[in-house]
Every structure is written in C-alpha cells, then in structure tokens.
PDB file with one MODEL, atoms N, CA, C and O in Angstrom:
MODEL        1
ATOM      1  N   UNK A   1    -177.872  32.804 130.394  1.00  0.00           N
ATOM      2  CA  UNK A   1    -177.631  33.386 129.082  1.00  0.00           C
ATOM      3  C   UNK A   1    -176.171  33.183 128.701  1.00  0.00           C
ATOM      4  O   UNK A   1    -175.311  33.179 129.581  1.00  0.00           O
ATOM      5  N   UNK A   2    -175.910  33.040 127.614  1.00  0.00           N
ATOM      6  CA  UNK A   2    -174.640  32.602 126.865  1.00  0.00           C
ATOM      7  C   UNK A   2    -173.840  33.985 127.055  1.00  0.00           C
ATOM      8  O   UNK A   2    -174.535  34.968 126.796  1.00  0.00           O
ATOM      9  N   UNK A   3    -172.612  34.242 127.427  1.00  0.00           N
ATOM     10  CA  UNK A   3    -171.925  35.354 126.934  1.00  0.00           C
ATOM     11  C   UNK A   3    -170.993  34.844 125.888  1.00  0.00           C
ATOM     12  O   UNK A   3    -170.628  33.669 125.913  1.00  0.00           O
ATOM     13  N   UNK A   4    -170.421  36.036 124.577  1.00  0.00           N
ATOM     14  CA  UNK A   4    -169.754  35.838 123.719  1.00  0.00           C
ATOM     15  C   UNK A   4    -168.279  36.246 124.255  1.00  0.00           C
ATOM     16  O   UNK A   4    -167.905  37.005 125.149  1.00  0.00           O
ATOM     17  N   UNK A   5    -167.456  35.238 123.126  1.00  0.00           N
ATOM     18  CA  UNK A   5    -165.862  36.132 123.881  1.00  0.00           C
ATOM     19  C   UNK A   5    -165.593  37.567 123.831  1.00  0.00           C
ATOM     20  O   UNK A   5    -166.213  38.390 123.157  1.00  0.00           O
ATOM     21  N   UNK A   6    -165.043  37.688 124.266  1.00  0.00           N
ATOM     22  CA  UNK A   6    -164.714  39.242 124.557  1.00  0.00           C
ATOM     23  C   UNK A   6    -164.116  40.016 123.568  1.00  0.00           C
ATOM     24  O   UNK A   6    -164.109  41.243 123.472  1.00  0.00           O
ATOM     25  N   UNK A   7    -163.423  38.863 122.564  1.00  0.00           N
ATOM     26  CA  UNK A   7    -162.402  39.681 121.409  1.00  0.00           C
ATOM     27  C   UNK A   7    -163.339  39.582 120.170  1.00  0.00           C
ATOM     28  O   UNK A   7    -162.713  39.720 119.119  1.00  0.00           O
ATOM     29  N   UNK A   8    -164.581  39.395 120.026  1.00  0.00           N
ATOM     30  CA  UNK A   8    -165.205  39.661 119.081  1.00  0.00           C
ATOM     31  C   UNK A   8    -166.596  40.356 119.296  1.00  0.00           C
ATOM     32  O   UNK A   8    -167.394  40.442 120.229  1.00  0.00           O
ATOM     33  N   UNK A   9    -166.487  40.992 117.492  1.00  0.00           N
ATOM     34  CA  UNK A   9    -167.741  41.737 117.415  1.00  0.00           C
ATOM     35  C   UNK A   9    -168.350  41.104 116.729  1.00  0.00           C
ATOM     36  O   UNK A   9    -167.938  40.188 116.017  1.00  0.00           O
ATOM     37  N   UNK A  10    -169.802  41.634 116.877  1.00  0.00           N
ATOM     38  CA  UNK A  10    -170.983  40.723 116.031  1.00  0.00           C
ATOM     39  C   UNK A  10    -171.571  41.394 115.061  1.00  0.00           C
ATOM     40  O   UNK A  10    -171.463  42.600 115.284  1.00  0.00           O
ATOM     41  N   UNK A  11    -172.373  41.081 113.695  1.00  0.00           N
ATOM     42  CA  UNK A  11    -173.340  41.756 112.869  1.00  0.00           C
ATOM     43  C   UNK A  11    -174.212  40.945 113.416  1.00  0.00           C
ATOM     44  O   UNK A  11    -173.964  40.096 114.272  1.00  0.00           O
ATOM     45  N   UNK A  12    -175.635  41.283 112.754  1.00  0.00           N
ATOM     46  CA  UNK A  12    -176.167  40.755 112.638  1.00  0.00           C
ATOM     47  C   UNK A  12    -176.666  40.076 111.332  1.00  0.00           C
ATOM     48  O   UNK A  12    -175.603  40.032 110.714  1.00  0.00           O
ATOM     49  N   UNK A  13    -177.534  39.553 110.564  1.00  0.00           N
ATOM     50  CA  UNK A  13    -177.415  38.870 109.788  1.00  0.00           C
ATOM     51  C   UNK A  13    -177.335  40.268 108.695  1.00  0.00           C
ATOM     52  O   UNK A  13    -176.384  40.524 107.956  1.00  0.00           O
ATOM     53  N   UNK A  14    -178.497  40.995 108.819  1.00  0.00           N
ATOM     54  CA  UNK A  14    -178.798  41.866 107.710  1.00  0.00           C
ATOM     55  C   UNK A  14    -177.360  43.455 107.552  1.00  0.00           C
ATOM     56  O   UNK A  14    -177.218  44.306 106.675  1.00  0.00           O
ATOM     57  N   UNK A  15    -176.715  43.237 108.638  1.00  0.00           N
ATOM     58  CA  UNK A  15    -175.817  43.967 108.571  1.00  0.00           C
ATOM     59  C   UNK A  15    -174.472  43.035 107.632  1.00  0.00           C
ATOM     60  O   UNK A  15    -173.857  43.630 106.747  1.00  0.00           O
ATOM     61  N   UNK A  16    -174.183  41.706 107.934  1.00  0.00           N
ATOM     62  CA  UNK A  16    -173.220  41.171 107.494  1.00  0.00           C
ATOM     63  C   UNK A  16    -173.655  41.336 105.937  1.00  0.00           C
ATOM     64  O   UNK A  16    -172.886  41.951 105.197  1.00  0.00           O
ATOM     65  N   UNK A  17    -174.749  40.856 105.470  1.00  0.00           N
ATOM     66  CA  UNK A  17    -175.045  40.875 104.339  1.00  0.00           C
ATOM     67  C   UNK A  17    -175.209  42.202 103.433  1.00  0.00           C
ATOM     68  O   UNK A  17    -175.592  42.149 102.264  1.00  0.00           O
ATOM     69  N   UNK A  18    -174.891  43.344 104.074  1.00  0.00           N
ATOM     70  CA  UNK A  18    -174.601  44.618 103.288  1.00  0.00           C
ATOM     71  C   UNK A  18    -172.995  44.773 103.716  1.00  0.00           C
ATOM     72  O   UNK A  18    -172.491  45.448 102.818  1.00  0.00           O
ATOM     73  N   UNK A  19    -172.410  44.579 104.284  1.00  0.00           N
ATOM     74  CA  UNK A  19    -170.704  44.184 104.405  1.00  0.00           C
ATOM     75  C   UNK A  19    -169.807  42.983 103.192  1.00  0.00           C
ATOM     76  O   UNK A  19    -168.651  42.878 102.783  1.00  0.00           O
ATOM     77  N   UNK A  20    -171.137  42.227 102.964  1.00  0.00           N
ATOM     78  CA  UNK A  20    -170.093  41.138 102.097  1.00  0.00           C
ATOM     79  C   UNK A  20    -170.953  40.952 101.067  1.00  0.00           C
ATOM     80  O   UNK A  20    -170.945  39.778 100.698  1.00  0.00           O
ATOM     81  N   UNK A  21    -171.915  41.859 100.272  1.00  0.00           N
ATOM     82  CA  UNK A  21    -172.973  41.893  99.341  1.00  0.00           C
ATOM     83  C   UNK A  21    -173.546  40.601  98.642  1.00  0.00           C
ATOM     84  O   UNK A  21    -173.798  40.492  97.442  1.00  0.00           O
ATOM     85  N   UNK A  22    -173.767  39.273  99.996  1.00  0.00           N
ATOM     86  CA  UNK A  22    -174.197  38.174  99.734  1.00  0.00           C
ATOM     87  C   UNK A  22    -175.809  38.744 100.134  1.00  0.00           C
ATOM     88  O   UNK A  22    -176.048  39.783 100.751  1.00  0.00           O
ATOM     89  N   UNK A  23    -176.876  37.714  99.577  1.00  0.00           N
ATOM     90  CA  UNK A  23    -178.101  38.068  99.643  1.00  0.00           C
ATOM     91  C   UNK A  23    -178.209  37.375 101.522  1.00  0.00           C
ATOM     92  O   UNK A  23    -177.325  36.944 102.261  1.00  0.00           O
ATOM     93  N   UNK A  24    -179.954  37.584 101.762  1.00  0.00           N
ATOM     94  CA  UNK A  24    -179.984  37.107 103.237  1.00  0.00           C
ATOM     95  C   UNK A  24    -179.897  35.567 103.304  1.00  0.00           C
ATOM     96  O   UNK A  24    -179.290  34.964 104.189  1.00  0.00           O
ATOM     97  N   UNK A  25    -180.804  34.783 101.912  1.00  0.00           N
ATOM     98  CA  UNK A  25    -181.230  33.663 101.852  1.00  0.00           C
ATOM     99  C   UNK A  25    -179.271  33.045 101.465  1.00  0.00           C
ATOM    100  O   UNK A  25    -179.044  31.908 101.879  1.00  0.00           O
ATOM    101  N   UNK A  26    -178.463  33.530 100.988  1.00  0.00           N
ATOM    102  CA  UNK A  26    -177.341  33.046 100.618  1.00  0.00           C
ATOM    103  C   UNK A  26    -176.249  32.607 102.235  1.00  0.00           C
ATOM    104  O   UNK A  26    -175.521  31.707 102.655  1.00  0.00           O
ATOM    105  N   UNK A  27    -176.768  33.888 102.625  1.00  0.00           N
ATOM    106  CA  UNK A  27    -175.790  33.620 104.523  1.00  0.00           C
ATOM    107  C   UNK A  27    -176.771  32.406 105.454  1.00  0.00           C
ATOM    108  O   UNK A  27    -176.190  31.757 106.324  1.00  0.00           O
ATOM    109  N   UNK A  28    -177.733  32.256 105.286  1.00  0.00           N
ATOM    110  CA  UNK A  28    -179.048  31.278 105.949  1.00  0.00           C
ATOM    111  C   UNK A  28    -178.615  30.120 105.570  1.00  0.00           C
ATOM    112  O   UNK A  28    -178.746  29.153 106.320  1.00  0.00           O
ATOM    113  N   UNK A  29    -177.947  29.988 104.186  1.00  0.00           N
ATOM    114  CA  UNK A  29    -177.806  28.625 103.618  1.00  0.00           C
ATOM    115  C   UNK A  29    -176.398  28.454 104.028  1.00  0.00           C
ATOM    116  O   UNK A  29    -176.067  27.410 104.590  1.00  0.00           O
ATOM    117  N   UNK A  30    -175.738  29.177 103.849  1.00  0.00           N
ATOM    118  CA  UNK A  30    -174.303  29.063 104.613  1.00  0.00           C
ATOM    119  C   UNK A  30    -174.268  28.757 106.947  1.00  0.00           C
ATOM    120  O   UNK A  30    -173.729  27.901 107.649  1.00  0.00           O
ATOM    121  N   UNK A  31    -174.819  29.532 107.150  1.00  0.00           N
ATOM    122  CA  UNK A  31    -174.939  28.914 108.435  1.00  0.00           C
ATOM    123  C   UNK A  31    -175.867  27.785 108.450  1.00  0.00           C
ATOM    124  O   UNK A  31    -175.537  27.039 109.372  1.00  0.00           O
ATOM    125  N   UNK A  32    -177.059  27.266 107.717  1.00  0.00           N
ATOM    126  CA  UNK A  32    -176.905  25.926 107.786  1.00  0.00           C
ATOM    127  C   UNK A  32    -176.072  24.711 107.986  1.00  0.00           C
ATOM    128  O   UNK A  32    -175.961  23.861 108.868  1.00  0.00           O
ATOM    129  N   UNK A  33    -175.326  25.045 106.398  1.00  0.00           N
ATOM    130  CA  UNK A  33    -174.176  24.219 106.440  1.00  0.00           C
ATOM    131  C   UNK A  33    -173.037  23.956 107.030  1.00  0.00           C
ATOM    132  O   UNK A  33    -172.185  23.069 107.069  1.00  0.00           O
ATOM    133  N   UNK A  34    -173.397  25.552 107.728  1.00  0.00           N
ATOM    134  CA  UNK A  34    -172.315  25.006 108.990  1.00  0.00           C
ATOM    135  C   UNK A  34    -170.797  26.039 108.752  1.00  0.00           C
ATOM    136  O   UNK A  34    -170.129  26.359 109.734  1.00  0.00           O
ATOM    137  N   UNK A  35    -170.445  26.429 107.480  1.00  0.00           N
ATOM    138  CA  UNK A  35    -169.458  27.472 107.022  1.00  0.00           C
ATOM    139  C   UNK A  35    -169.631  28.540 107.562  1.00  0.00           C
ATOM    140  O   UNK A  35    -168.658  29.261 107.344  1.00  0.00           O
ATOM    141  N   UNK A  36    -170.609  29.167 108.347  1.00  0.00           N
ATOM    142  CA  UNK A  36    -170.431  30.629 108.611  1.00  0.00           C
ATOM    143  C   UNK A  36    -171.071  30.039 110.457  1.00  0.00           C
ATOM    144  O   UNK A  36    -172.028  29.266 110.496  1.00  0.00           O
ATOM    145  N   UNK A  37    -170.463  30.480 111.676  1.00  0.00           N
ATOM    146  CA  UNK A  37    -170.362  30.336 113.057  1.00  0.00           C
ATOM    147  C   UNK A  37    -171.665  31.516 113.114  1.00  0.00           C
ATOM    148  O   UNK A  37    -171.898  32.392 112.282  1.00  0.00           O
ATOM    149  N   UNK A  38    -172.292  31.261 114.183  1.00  0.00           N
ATOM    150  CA  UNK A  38    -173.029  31.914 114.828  1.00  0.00           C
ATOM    151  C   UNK A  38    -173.358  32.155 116.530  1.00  0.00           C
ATOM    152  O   UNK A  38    -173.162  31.276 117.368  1.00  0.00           O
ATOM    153  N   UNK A  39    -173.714  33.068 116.738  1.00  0.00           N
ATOM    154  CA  UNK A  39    -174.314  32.975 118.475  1.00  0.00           C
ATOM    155  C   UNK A  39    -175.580  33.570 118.121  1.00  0.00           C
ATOM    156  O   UNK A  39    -175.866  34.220 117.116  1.00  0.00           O
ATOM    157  N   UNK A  40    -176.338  33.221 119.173  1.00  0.00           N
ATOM    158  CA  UNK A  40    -177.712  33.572 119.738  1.00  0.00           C
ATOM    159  C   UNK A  40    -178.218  33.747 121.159  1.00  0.00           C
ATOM    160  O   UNK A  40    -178.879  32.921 121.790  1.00  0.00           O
ATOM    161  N   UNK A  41    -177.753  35.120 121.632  1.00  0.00           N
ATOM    162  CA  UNK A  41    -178.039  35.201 122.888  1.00  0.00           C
ATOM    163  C   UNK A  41    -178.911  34.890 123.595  1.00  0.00           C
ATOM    164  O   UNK A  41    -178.628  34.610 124.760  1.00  0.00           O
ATOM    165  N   UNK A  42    -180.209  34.830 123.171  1.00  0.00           N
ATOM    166  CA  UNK A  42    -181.746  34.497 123.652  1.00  0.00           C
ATOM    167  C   UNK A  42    -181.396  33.306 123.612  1.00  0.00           C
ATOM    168  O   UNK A  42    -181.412  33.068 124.820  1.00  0.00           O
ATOM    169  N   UNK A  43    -181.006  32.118 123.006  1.00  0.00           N
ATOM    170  CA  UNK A  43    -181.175  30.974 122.460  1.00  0.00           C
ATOM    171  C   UNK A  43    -181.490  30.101 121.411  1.00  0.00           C
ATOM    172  O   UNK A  43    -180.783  30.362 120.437  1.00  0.00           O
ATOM    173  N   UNK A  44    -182.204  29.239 121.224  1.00  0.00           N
ATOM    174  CA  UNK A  44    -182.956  29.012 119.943  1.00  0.00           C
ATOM    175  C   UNK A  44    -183.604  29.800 119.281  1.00  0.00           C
ATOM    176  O   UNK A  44    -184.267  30.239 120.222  1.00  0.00           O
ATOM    177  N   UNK A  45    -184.038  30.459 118.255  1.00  0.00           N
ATOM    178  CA  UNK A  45    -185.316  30.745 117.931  1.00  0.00           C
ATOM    179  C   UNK A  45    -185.163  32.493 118.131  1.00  0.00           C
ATOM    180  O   UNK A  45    -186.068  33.318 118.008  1.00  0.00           O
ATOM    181  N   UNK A  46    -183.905  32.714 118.431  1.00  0.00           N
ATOM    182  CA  UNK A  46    -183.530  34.386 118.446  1.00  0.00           C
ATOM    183  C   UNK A  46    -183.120  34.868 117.601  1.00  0.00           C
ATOM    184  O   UNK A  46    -183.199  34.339 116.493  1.00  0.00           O
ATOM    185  N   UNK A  47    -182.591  35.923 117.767  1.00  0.00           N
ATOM    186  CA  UNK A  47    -181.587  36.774 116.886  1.00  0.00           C
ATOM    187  C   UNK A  47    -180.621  36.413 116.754  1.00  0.00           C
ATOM    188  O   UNK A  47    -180.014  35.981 117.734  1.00  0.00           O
ATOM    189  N   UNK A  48    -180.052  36.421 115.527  1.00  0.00           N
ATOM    190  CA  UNK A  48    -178.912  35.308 115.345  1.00  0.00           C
ATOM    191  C   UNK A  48    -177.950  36.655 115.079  1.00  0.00           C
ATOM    192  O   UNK A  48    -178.358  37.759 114.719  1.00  0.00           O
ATOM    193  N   UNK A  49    -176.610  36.282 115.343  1.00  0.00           N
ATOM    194  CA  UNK A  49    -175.631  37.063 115.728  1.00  0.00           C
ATOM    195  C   UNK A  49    -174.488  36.154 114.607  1.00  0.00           C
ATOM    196  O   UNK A  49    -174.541  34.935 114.443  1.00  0.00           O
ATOM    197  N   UNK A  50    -173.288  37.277 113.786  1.00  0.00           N
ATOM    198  CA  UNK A  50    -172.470  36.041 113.158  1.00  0.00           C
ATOM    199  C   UNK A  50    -170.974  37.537 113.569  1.00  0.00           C
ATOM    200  O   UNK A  50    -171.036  38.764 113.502  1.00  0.00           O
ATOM    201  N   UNK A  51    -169.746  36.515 113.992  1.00  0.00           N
ATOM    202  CA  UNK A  51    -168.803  37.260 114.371  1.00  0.00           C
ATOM    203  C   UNK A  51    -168.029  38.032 113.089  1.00  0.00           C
ATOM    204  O   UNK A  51    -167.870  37.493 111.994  1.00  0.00           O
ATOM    205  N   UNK A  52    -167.671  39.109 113.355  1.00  0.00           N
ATOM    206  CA  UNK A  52    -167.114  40.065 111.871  1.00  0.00           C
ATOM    207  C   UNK A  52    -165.996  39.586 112.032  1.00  0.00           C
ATOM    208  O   UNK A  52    -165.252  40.559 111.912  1.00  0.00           O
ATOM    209  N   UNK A  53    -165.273  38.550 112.263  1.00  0.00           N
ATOM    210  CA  UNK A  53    -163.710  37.982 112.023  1.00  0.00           C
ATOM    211  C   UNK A  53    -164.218  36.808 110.289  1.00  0.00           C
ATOM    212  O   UNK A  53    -163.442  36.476 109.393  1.00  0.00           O
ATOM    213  N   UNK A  54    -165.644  36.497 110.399  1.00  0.00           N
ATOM    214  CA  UNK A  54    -165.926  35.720 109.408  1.00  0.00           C
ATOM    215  C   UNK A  54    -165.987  36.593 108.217  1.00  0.00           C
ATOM    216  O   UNK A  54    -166.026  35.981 107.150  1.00  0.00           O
ATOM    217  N   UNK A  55    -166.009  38.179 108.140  1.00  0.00           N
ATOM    218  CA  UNK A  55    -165.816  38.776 106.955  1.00  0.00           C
ATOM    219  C   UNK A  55    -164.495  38.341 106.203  1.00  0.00           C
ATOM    220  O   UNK A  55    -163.346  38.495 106.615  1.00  0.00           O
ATOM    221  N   UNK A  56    -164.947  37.701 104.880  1.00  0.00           N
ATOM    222  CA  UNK A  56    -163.855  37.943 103.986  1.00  0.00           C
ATOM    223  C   UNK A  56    -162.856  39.006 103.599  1.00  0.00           C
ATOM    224  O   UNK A  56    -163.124  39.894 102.790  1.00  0.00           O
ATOM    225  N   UNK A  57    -161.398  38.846 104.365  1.00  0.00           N
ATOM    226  CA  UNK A  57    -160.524  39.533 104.097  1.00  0.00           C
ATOM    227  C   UNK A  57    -159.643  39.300 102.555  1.00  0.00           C
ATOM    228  O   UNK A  57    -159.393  38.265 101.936  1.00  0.00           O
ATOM    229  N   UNK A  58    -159.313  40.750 102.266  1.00  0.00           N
ATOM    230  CA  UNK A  58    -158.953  40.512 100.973  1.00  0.00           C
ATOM    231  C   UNK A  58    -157.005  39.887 101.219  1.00  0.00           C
ATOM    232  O   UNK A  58    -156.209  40.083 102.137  1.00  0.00           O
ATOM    233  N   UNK A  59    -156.902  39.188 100.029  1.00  0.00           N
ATOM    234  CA  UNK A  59    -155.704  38.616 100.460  1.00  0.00           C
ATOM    235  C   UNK A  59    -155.289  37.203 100.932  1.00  0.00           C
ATOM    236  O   UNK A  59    -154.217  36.616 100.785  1.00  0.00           O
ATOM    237  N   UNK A  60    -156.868  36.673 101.770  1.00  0.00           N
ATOM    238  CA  UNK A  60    -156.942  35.518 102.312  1.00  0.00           C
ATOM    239  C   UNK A  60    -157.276  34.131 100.728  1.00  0.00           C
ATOM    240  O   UNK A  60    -157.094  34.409  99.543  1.00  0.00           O
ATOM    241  N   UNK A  61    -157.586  33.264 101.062  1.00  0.00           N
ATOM    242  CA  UNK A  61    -158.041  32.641 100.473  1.00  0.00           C
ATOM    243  C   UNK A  61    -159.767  32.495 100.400  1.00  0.00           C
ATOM    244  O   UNK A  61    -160.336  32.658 101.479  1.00  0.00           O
ATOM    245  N   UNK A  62    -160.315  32.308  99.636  1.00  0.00           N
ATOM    246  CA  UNK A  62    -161.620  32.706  99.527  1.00  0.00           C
ATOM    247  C   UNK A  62    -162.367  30.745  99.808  1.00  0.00           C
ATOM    248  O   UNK A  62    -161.785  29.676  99.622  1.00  0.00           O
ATOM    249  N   UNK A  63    -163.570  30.972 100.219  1.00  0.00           N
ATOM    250  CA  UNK A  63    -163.827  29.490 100.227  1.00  0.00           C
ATOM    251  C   UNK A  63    -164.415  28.997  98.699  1.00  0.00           C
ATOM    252  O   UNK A  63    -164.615  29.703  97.710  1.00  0.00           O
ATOM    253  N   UNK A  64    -164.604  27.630  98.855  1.00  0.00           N
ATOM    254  CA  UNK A  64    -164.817  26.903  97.452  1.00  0.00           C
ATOM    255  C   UNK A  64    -166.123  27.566  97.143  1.00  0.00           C
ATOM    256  O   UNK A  64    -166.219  27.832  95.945  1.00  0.00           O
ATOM    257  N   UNK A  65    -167.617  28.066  98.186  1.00  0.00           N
ATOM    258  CA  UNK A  65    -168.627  28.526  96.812  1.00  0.00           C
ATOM    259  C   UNK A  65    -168.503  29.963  96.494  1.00  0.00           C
ATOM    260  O   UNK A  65    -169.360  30.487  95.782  1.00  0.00           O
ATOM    261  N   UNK A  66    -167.053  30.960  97.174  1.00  0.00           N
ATOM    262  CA  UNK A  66    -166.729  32.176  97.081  1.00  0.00           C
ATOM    263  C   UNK A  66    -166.204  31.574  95.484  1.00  0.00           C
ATOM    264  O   UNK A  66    -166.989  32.032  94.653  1.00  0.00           O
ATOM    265  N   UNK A  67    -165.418  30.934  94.990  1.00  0.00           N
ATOM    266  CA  UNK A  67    -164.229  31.271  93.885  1.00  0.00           C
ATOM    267  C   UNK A  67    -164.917  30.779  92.587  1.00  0.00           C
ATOM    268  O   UNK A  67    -165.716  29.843  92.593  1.00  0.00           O
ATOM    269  N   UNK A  68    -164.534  31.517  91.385  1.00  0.00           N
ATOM    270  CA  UNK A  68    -165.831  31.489  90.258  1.00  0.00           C
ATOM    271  C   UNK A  68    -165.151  29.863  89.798  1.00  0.00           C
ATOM    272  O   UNK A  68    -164.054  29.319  89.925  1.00  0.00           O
ATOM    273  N   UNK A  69    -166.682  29.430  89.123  1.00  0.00           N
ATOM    274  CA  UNK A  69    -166.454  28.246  88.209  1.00  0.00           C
ATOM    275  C   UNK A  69    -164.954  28.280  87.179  1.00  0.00           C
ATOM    276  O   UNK A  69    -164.806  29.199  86.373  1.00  0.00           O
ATOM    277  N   UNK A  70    -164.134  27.416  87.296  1.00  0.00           N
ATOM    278  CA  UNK A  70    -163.246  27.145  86.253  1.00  0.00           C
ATOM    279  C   UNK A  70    -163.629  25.945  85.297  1.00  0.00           C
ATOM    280  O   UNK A  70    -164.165  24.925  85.729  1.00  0.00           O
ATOM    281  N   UNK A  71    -163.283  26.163  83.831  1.00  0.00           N
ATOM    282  CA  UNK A  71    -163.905  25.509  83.171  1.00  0.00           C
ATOM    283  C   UNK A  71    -162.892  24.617  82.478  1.00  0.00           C
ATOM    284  O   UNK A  71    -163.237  23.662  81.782  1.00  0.00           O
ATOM    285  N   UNK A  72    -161.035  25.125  82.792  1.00  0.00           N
ATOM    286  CA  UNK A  72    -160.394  24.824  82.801  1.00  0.00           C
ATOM    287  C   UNK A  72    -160.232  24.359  80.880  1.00  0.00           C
ATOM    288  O   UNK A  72    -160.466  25.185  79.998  1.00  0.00           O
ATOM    289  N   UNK A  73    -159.773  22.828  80.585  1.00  0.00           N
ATOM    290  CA  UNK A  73    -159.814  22.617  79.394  1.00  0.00           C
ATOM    291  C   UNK A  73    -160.832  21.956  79.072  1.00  0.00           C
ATOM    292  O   UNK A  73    -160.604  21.459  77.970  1.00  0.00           O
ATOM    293  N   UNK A  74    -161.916  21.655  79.463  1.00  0.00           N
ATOM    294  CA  UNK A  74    -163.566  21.391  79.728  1.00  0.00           C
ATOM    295  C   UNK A  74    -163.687  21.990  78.745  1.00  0.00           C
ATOM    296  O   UNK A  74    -163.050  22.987  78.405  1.00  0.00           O
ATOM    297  N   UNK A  75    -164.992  21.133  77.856  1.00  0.00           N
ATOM    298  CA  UNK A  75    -165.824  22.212  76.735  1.00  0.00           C
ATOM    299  C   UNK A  75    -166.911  22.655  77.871  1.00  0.00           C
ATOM    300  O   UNK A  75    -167.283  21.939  78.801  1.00  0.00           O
ATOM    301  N   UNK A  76    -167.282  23.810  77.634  1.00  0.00           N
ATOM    302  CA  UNK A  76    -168.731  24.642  78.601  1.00  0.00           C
ATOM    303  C   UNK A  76    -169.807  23.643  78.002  1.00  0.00           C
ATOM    304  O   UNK A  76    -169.844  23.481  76.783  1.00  0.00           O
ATOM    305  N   UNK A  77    -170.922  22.786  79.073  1.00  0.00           N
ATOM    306  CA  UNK A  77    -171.924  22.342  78.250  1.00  0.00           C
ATOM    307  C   UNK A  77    -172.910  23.099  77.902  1.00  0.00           C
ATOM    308  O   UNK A  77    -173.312  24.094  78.505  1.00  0.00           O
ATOM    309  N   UNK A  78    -173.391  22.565  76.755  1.00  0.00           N
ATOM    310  CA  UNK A  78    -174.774  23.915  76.753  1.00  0.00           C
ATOM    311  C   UNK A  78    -175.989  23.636  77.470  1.00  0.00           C
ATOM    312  O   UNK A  78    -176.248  22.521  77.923  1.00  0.00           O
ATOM    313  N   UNK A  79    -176.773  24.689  77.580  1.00  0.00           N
ATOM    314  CA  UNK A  79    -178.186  24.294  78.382  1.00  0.00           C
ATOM    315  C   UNK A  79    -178.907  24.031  77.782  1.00  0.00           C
ATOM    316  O   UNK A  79    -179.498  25.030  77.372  1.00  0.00           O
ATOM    317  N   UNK A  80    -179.430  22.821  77.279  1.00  0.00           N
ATOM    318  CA  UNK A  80    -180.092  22.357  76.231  1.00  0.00           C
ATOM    319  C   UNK A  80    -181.177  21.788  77.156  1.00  0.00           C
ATOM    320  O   UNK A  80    -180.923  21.476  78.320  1.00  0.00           O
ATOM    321  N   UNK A  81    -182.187  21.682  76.698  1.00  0.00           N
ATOM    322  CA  UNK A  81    -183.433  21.308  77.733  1.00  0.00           C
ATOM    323  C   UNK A  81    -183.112  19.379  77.152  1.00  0.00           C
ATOM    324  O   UNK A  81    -182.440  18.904  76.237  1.00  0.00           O
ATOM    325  N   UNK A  82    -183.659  18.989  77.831  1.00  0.00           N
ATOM    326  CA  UNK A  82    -183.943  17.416  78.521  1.00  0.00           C
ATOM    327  C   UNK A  82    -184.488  16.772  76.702  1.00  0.00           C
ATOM    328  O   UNK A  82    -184.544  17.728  75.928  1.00  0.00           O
ATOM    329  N   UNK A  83    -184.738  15.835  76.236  1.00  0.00           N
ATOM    330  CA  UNK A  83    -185.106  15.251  75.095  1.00  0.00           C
ATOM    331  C   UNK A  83    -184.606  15.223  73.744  1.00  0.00           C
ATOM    332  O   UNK A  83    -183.485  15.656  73.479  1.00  0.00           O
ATOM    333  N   UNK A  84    -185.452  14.690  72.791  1.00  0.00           N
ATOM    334  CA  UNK A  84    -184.669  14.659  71.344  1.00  0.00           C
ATOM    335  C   UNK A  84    -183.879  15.452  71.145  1.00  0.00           C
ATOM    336  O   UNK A  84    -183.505  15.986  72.189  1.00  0.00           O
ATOM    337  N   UNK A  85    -183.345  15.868  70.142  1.00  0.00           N
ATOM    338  CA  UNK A  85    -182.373  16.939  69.513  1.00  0.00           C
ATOM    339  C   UNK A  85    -183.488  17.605  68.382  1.00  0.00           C
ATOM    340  O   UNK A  85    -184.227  16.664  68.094  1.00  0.00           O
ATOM    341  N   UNK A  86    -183.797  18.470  67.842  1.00  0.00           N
ATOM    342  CA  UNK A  86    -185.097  19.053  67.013  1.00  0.00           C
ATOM    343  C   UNK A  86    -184.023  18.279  65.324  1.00  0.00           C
ATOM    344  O   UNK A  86    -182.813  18.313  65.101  1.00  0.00           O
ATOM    345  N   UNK A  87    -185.029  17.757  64.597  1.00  0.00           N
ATOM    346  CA  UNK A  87    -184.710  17.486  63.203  1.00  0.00           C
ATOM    347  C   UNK A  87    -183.929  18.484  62.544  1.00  0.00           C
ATOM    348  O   UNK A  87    -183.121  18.088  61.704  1.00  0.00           O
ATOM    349  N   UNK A  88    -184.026  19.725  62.776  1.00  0.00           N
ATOM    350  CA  UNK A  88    -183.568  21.046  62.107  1.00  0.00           C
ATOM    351  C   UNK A  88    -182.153  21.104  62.886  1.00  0.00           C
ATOM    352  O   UNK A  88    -181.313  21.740  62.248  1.00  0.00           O
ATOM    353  N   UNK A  89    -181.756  20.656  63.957  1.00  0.00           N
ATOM    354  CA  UNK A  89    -179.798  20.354  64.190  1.00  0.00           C
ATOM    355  C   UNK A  89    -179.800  19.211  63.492  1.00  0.00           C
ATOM    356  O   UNK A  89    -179.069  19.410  62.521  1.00  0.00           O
ATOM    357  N   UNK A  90    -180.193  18.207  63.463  1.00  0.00           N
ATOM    358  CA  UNK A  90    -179.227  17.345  63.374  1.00  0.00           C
ATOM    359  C   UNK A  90    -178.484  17.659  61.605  1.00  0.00           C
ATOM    360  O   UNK A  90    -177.288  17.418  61.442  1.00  0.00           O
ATOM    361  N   UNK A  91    -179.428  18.247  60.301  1.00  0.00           N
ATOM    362  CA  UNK A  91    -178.721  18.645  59.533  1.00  0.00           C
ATOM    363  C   UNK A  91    -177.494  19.189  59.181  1.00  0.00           C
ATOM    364  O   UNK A  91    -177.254  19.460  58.004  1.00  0.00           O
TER     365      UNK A  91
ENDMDL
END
C-alpha cells in the first residue's frame, strides 16, 4: 500500500468540492487533466484522495480556467445560432 507524505492532509473529493465551491464533475475534469494531484490508497479504482495544499489560497495567483474571461478591446460576439441572417435584420 502506498503511504502519503507526512506533511499533508487529504479531502476527499466531495469534501474539497464544498471547500472551493467547484461542482464534483468540475474537480473530475480537472484531475483528469492532470491540474489537480491525487492519491489513492487502495489503488486504482479507489477512493481518490486530493491534498488540501491544492486549495486555492487567496493572494496567490489563480490558474487560467480559475480567472474570468477578459474581453479586453474585443467586441463580445453574439450567440447567434449557425445559418442565414433572418430578412427582418438585414433591413
């Protein structure tokens, strides 16, 4: 069995995610990608464990899908669905 280092504590998933009010499916997609570290004592296919040093401290720098869209001097596009333009804009 794996032991963890000694200078850290663990949540677990559903605890981290009431600590940093990300949803469950939002931290799943983040330890996918590899941005958020994990252990799993059992091994594969266990309880997944993520260290509370990965809580966002305030003060730090936040990562790129933490910090809101800048739109900067960009026009905002609109959400216009896919095809023609309706006869009634183009007037």
């Amino acid at each position: 069995m794996d032991v963890p280092p000694a200078d850290h504590s663990y949540l677990t998933i559903e605890q981290f995610c009431k600590r940093t009010t990300l949803s469950e499916s939002t931290i799943r997609r983040r330890i996918k990608e590899g941005s958020l570290k994990i252990w799993q004592p059992g091994g594969k296919g266990t309880r997944v464990l993520i260290a509370a040093s990965q809580l966002f401290q305030p003060g730090e720098k936040s990562s790129k899908s933490d910090r809101p869209l800048s739109t900067g001097n960009k026009p905002v596009p609109s959400h216009r669905l896919p095809g023609p333009v309706p006869r009634w804009k183009k007037l």
